[in-house]
C-alpha positions as CSV (number, residue, x, y, z in Angstrom):
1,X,14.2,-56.6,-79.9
2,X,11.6,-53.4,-80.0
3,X,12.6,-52.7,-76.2
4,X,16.0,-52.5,-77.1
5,X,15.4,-50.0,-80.0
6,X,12.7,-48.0,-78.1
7,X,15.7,-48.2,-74.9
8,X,18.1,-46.8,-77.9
9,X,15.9,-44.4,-78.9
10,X,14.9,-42.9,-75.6
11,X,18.4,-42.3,-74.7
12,X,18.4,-39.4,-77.0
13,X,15.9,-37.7,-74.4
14,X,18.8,-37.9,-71.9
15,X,21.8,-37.3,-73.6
16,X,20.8,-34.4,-75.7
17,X,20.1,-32.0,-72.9
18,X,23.4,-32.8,-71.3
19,X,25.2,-32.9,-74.1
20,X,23.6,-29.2,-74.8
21,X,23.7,-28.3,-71.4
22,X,27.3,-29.2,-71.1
23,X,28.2,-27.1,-74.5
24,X,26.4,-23.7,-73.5
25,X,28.1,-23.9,-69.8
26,X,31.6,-24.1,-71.2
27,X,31.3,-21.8,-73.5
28,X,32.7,-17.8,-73.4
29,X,29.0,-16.7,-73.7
30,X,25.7,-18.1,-74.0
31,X,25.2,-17.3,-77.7
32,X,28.1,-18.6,-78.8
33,X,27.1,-21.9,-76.6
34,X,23.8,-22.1,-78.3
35,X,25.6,-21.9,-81.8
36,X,28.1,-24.4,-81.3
37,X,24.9,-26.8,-79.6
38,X,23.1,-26.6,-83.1
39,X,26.1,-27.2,-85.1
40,X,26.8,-30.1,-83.2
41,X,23.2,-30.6,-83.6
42,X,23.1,-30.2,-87.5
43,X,26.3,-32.1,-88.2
44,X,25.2,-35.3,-86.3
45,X,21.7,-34.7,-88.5
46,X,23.1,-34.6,-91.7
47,X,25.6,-37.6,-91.0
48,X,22.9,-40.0,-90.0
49,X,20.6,-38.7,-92.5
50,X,23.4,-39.8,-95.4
51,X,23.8,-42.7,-93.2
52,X,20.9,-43.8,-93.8
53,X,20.9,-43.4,-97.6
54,X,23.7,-45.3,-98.0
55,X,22.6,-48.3,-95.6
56,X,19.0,-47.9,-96.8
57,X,17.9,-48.2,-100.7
58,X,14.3,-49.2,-100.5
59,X,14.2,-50.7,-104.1
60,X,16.5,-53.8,-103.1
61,X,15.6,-53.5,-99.4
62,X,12.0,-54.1,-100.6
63,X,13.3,-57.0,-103.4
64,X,15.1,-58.8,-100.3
65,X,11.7,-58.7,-97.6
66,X,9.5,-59.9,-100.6
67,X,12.5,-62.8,-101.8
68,X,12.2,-63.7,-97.8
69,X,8.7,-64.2,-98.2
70,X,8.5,-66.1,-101.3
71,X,10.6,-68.4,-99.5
72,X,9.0,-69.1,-95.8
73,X,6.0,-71.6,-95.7
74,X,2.9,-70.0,-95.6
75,X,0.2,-71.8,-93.0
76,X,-3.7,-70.7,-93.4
């Protein structure tokens, strides 16, 4: 299960410089390429950012892990 996150993760490594790439070449100047790259960038940065505060609220999160707990056997 950690390979496949850390495989998830690392795609970001490839995908972001083509995805930049990609938005600087096709647009009418350079500087206006760059702009739209770090709005594109910002925008997916704030959306998983609220993402995670919505899927994430470490009060109950933190309430379910130590319920799980209570519950599995403990051996010495």
């Amino acid at each position: 299960m950690v390979a496949i996150y850390s495989a998830i993760y690392t795609l970001a490594g490839i995908i972001a410089p083509v995805v930049m790439g990609s938005v600087i070449k096709h647009a009418a100047t350079p500087m206006d390429g760059y702009m739209t790259g770090f709005i594109i960038n910002a925008v997916v940065m704030v959306a998983s950012g609220l993402l995670g505060l919505l899927l994430l609220w470490p009060n109950s999160e933190r309430a379910r892990l130590l319920a799980q707990q209570a519950v599995q056997p403990k051996f010495a």
